[in-house]
BAGU-586389 format. One line per 5 residues: their letters; for each residue x, y, z of N, C-alpha, C. Coordinates in pm, whole numbers. Example, Ala and Ser with C-alpha at 12.3 -4.5 7.8 and 13.67 -1.06 7.14 Angstrom:
as = 1319:-569:780:1230:-450:780:1320:-330:780  1285:-225:708:1367:-106:714:1290:3:787 $
This chain:
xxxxx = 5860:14828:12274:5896:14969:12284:6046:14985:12303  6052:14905:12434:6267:14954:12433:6342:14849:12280  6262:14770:12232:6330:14729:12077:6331:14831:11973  6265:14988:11950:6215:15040:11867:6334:15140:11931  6318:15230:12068:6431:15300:12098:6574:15268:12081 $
xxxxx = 6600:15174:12132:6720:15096:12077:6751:15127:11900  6666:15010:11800:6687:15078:11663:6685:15260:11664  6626:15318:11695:6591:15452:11703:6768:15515:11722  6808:15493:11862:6929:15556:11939:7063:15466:11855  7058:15396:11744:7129:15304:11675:7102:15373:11548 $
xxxxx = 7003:15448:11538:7056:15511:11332:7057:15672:11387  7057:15729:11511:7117:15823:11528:7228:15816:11553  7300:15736:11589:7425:15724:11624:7488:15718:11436  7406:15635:11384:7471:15621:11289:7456:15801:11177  7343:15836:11209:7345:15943:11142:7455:16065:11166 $
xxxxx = 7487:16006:11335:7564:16158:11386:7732:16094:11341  7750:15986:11295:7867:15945:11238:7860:15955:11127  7789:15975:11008:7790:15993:10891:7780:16206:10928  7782:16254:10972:7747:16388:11009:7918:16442:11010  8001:16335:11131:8083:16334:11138:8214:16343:11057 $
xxxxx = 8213:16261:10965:8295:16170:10859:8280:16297:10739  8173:16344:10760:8137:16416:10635:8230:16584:10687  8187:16577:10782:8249:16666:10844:8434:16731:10800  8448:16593:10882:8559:16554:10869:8687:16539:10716  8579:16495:10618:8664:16467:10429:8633:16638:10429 $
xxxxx = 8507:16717:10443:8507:16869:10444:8656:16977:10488  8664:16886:10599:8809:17002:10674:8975:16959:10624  8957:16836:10543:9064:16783:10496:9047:16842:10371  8958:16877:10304:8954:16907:10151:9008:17072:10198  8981:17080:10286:9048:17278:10353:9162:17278:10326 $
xxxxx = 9223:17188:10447:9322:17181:10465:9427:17128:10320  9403:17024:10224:9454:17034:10158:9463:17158:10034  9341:17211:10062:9363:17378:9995:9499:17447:10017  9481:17463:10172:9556:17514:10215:9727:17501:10202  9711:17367:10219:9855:17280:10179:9974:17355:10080 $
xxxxx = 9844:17324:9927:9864:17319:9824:9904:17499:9792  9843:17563:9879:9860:17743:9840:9995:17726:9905  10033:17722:10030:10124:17736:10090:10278:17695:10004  10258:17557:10006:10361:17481:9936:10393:17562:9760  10283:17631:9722:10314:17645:9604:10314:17834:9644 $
xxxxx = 10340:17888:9724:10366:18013:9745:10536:18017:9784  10589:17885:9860:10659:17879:9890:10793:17842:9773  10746:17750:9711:10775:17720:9572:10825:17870:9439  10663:17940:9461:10730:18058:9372:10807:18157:9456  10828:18164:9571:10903:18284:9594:11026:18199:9662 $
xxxxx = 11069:18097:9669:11182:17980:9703:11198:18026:9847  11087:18073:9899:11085:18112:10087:11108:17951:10153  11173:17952:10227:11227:17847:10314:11144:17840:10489  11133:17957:10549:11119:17976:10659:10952:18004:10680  10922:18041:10818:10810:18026:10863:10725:18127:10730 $
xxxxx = 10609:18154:10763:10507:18197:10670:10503:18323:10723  10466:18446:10649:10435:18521:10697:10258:18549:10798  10231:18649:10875:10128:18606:10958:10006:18621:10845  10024:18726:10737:9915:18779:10695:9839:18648:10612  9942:18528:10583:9934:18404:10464:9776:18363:10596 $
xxxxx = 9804:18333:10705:9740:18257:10803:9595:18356:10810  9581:18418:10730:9416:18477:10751:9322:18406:10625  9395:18286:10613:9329:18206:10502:9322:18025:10595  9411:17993:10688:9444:17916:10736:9333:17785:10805  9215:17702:10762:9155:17678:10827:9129:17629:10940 $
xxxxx = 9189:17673:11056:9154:17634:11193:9127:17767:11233  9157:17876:11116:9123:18036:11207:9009:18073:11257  8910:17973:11174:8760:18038:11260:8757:17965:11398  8791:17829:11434:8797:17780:11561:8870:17885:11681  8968:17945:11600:9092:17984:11712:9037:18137:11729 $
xxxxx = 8983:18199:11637:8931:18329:11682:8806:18241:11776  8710:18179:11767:8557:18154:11846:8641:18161:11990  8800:18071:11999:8819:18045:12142:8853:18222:12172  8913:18292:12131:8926:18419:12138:8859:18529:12191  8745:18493:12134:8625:18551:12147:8515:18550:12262 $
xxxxx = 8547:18419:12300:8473:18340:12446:8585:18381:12546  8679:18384:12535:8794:18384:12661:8857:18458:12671  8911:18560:12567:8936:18716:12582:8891:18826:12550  8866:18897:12659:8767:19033:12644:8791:19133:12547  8943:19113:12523:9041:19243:12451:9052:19170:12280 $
xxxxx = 8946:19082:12261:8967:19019:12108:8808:19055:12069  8744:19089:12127:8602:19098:12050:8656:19250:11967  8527:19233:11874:8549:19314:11755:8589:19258:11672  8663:19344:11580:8787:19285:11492:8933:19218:11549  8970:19232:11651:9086:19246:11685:9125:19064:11707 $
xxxxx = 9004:18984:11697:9001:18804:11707:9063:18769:11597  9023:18826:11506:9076:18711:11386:9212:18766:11353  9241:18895:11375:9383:18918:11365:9497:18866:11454  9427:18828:11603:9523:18749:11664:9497:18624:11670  9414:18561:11613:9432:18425:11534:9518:18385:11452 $
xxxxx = 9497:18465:11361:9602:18457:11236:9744:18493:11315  9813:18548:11413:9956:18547:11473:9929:18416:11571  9825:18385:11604:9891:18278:11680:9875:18154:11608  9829:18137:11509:9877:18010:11391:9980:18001:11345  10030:18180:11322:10136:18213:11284:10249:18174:11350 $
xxxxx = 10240:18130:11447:10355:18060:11586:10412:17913:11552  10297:17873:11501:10268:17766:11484:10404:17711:11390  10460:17542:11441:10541:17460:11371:10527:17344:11355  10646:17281:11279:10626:17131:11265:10813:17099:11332  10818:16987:11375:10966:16968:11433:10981:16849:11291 $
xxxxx = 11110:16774:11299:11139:16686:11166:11048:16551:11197  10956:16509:11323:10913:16373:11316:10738:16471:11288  10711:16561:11258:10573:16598:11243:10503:16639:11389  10577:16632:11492:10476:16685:11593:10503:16886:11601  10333:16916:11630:10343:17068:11670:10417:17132:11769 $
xxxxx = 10458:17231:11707:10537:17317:11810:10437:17475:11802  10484:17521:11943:10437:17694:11950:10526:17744:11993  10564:17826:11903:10688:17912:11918:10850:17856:11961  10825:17717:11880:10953:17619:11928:10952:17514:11988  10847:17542:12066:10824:17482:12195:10707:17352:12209 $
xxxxx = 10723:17258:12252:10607:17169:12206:10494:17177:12344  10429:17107:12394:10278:17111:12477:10344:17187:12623  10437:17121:12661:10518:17164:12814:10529:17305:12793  10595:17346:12675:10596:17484:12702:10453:17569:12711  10360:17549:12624:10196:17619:12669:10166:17563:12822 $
xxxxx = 10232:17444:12878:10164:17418:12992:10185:17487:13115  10365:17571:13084:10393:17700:13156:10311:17786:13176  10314:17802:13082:10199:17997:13008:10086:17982:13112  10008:17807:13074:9915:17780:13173:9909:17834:13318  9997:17720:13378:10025:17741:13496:10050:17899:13553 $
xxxxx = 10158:17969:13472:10157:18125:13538:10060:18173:13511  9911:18153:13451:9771:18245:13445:9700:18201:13597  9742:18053:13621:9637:18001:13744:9751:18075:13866  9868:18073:13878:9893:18138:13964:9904:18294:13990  9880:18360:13881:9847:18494:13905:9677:18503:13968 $
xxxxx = 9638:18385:13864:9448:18407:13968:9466:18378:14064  9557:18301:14140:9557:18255:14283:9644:18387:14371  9714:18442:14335:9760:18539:14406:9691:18666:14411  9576:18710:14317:9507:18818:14248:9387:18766:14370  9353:18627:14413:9285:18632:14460:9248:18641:14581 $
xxxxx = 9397:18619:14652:9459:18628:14797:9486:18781:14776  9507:18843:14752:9452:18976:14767:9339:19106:14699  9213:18966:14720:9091:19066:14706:9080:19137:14609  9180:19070:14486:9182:19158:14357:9076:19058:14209  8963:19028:14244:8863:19016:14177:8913:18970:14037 $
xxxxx = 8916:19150:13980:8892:19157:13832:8969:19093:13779  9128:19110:13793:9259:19052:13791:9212:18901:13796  9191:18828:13942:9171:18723:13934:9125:18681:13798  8993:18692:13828:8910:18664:13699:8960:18645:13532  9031:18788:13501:9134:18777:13396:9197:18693:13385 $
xxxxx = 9274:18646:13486:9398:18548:13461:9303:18406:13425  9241:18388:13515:9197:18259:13526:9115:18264:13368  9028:18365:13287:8991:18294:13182:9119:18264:13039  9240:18373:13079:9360:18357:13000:9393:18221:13027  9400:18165:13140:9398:17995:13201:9339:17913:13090 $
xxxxx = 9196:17973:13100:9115:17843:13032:9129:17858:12848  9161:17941:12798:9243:17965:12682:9328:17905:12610  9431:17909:12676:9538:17877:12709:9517:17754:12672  9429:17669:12786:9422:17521:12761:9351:17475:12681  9262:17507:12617:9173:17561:12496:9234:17535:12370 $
xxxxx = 9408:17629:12374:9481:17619:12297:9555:17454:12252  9591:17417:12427:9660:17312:12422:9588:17191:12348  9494:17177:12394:9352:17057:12381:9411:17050:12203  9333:17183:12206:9379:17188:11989:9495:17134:11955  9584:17225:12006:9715:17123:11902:9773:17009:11945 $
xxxxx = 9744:16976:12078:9790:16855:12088:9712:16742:12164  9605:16750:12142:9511:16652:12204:9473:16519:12101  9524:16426:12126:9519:16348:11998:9431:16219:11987  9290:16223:12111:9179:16124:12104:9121:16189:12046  9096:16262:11956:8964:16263:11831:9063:16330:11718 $
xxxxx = 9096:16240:11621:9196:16261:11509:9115:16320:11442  8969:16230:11422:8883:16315:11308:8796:16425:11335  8834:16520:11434:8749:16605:11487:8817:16714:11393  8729:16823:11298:8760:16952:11255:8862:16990:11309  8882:17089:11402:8948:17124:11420:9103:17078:11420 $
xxxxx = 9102:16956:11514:9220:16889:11499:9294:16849:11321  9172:16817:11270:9242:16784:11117:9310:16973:11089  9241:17043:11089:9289:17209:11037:9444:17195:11139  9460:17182:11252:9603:17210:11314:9695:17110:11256  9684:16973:11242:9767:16869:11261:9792:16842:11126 $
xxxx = 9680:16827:11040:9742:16790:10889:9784:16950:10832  9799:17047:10859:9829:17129:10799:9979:17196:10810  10064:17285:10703:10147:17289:10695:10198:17411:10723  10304:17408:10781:10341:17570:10865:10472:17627:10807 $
């Protein structure tokens, strides 16, 4: 019996890695969509500089970055998620060795943003201010939500990460 579970918990593993992989050539075939529009939008209009935001409502990491949107800020349900998805991809850079930047700025700077959400929940909460608290602290978990994505770099072949990292800004 534990020889049969064993094989058993050994071609699921293998199935959830072929699940994976497949996954994975899927979000790269996106992303090189994406590449290829960009680079050749950039090409016909000889634009040099960042993208405009509206290009990034095609961008594939936008459905990830609206879902975090959607779970963690109250003021994005509706329509109003995928439009501030698309600006905050829109932030989005490359420096000259290929690592991401937001808004210039590489992981330290989101780790600010961080930090001033946990200390507004901590002061919101030293004075009995609940709702506030609460607010800040899920802008907190967001936030880091954000960070994880663009710069978390133990699962290379995870979706999402391929849509931020191989893609071009």
């Amino acid at each position: 019996m534990e020889n049969q579970t064993n094989k058993t918990a050994t071609a699921d593993g293998e199935d959830m890695r072929a699940v994976f992989a497949k996954a994975a050539k899927e979000e790269r075939e996106k992303v090189q969509v994406w590449n290829e529009r960009a680079n050749g939008w950039r090409a016909k209009t000889g634009h040099t500089g960042p993208l405009p935001v509206e290009f990034f409502e095609h961008h594939p990491a936008r459905g990830y970055i609206t879902h975090f949107l959607k779970v963690f800020e109250c003021s994005a349900r509706g329509g109003g998620a995928e439009v501030k998805a698309s600006q905050l991809l829109s932030k989005l850079s490359k420096d000259e060795r290929g690592t991401i930047l937001f808004e210039g700025t590489g992981e330290e700077g989101l780790l600010v943003t961080v930090d001033c959400f946990h200390r507004a929940a901590r002061i919101a909460m030293e004075n009995f201010n609940f709702v506030e608290a609460g607010l800040a602290d899920k802008q907190a978990d967001l936030w880091e939500h954000l960070r994880i994505a663009f710069w978390d770099v133990s699962r290379p072949d995870e979706p999402l990460h391929i849509a931020i990292r191989e893609a071009v800004y």
